[in-house]
Each structure stands twice: as C-alpha cells, then as structure tokens.
C-alpha positions in Angstrom: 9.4 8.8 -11.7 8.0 10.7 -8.5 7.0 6.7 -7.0 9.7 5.0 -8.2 12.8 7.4 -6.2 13.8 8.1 -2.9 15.8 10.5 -1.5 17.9 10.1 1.5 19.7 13.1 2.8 23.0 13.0 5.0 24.4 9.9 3.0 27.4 9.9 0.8 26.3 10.1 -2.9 28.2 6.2 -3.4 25.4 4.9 -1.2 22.9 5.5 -4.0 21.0 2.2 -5.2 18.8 0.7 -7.1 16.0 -1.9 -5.6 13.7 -4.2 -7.2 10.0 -3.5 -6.2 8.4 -0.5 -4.7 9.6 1.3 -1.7 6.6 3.2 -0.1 7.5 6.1 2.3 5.9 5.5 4.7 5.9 2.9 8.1 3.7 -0.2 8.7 1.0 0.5 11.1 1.1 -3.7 11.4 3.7 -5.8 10.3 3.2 -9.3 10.7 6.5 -10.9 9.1 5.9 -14.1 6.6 7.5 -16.0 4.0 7.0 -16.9 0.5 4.8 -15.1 -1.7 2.2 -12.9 0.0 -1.6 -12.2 -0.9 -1.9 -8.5 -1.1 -5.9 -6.8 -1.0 -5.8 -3.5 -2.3 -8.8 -1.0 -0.9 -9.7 2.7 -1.2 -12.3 2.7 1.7 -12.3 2.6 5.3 -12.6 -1.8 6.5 -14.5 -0.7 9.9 -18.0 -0.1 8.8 -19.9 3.1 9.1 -22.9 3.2 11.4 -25.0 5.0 8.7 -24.6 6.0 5.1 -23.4 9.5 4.1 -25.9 11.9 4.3 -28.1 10.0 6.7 -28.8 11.2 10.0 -28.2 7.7 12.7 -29.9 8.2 15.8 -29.3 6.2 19.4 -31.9 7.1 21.4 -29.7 5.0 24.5 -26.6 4.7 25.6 -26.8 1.0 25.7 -27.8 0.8 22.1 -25.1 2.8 21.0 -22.7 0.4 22.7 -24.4 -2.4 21.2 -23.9 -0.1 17.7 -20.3 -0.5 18.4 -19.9 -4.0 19.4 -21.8 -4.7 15.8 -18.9 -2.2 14.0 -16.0 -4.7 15.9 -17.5 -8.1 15.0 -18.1 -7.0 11.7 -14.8 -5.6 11.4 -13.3 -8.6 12.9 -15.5 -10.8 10.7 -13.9 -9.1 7.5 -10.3 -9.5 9.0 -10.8 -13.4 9.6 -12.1 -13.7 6.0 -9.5 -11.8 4.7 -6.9 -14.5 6.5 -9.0 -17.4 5.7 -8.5 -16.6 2.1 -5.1 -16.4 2.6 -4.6 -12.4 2.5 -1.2 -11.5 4.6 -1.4 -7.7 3.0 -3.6 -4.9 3.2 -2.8 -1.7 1.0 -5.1 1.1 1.9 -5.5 4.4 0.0 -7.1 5.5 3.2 -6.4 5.6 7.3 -8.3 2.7 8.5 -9.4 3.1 12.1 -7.6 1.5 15.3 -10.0 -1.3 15.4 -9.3 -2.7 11.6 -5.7 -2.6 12.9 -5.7 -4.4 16.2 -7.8 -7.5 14.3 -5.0 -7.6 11.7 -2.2 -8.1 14.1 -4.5 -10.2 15.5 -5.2 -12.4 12.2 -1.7 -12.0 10.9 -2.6 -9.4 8.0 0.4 -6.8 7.8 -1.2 -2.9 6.8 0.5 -0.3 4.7 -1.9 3.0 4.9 -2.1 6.4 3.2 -1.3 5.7 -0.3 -1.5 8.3 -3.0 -3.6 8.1 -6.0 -0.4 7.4 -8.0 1.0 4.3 -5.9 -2.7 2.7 -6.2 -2.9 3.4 -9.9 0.8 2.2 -10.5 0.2 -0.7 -8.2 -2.7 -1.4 -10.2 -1.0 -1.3 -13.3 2.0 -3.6 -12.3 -0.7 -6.1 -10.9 -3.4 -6.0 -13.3 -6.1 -5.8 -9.9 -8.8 -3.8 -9.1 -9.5 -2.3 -5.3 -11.3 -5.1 -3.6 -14.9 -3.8 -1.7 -15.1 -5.1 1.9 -18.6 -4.5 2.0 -20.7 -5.8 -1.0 -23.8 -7.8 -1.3 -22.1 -10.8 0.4 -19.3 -10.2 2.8 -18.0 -13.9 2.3 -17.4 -13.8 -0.8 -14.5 -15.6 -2.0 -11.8 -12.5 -2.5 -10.5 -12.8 -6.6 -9.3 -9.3 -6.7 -5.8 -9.9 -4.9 -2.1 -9.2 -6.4 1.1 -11.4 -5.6 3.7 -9.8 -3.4 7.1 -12.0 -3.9 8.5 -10.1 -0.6 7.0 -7.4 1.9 9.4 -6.1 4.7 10.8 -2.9 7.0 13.7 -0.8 5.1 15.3 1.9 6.8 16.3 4.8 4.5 18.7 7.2 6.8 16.4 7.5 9.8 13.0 6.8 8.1 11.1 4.1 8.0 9.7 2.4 5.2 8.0 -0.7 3.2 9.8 -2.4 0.5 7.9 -4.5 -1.8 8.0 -6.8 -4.9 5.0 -7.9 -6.7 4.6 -10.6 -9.4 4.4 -8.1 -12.7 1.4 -8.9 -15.4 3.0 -6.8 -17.4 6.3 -6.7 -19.2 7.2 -3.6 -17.1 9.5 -5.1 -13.9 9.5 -2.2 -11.4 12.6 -0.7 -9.8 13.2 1.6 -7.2 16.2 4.3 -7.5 17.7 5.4 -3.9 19.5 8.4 -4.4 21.7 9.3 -1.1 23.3 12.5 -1.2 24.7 14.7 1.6 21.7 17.4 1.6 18.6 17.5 0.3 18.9 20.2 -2.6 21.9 17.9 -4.1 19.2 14.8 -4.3 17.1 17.5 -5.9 19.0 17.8 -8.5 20.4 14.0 -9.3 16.6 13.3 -9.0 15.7 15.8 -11.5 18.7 15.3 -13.9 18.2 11.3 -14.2 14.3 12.4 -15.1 15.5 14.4 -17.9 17.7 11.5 -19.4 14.7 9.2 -18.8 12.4 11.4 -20.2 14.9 12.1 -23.3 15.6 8.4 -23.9 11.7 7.6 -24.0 11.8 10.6 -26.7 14.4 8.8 -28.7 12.9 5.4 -28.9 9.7 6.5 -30.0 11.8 8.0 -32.8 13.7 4.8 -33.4 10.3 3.2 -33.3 8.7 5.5 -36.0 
C-alpha cells in the first residue's frame, strides 16, 4: 500500500484520484520525452564503472595516467549508454544514484533516468514486470539486453508543488497496478484517509480468503 499512495497536502479532499501505473516520488534527473511504448532497464548498481574493485587498493603513480583512468571511465560509460539506445532502451530505473557522467550521456543518447528507488518499488516493479535487474558490466558489455520491462507511458506529474514520474508498465501478471492520490488540506488528515483505506484493504483481503476457504 505504502508504493501505491500519495499524499498531497494543501488540496481539497475532492481532488483525491486514482491513476493507472506507478507514481514514484521523486523527479527525473533526465527526461527525454517519447512516444509509444518505452523499453525500461532496471539496475541496482552504479553504470559509470569503478576504477578498482572493492577492497582493492588502485594506485596512479601520474597525474597523466589518472586522467587517462578517467577518460577510460567516460568512454566506457558512454559505450554502455549507446548500447543501451541501440537496443532500443528509452528508461533507466536505478536503485542507486548514478554519477553525473552516466547522466549527461543519457540526455545525450535519449535514455530518460529515474534514480533512488527503494527496495520495495524494485521488488514491486519486478513483480508487475516479471524482469530481473539487468548487469551493465558482465563478461560481454554488448550483449544483447533481454532483461527489459514495457513502459506503456513514462512522463512529469506534478502533485501540489512536487515533482514526480508517473508510469504504466505492460503487467505479466493479472495484477493491473493503480495509484491512489489522496489530497487533503494538511498532512495529519491524509494520515489518516491513508491509513483508514489500508484497513478496509487489508479487511477485504481477510474476507476473500474466507470466501475462498
């Protein structure tokens, strides 16, 4: 219930709404606008590579090797991106913050980002989708890319004076998610629509796993 409400403060109560998809609270940081349905990559690790693997110790004995270190990190990150678009990617969810590099090559390639995710958006996005998080950095970087989900639309909503991304994927399963928008004048009134409606959710689940038995 906790992913699929928001709460907007400062709104009458009639306001209230219910959307089809996800709405994740947060902003883009890149939004390149497209139509039809989207190819959406999900990941749980940073795109721009690392110069050396946890626990090891990376030493540049020059400051000229260091820069070449980092002009390997951007063609490699770039290299990624412009794989990613050639396979016809236009979405990149990310569990984690991916560094300014990763998004200055997706504006570039056309490849909007939605960062920060929580555990329970990738697991419910997983679930509605039926895909796994892809790994940018395997045994062969080119790869064709099989792990992606279909995202039916992928825009800006504006809830009072935040920012957010509203999405609808292409459900796997019979379960069609919807979004509930509760509006309310202050914040302790959503608080309590939001945890009323969960009791009547949670008590109808109750009663048709009696009918059921």
């Amino acid at each position: 219930f906790a992913e699929l409400h928001a709460a907007v403060a400062g709104l009458p109560v009639a306001s209230s709404r219910i959307l089809p998809g996800l709405v994740l609270r947060r902003d883009f940081a890149a939004y390149c606008p497209a139509g039809g349905d989207l190819r959406a990559v999900l990941v749980t690790e940073p795109i721009r590579p690392a110069l050396s693997a946890p626990g090891v110790e990376f030493v540049v004995d020059s400051e000229g090797r260091y820069q070449a270190c980092l002009r390997w990190v951007s063609r490699r990150t770039e290299a990624l991106m412009k794989h990613l678009q050639s396979n016809g990617v236009k979405l990149l969810l990310s569990s984690v913050k991916q560094d300014n590099v990763v998004i200055y090559y997706a504006k570039l390639y056309g490849v909007s980002v939605v960062e920060c995710l929580s555990s329970e958006e990738v697991a419910l996005i997983c679930e509605i989708t039926g895909v796994s998080p892809y790994a940018p950095f395997g045994d062969n970087v080119h790869r064709e890319i099989t792990e992606t989900a279909v995202a039916t639309f992928c825009q800006p909503l504006l809830l009072g004076s935040k920012r957010c991304v509203h999405i609808g994927f292409t459900s796997v399963c019979a379960f069609q998610p919807h979004c509930l928008i509760l509006c309310g004048p202050v914040d302790g009134v959503n608080k309590q629509h939001a945890a009323a409606l969960q009791g009547a959710f949670t008590m109808l689940q109750q009663l048709f796993k009696r009918v059921d038995q």
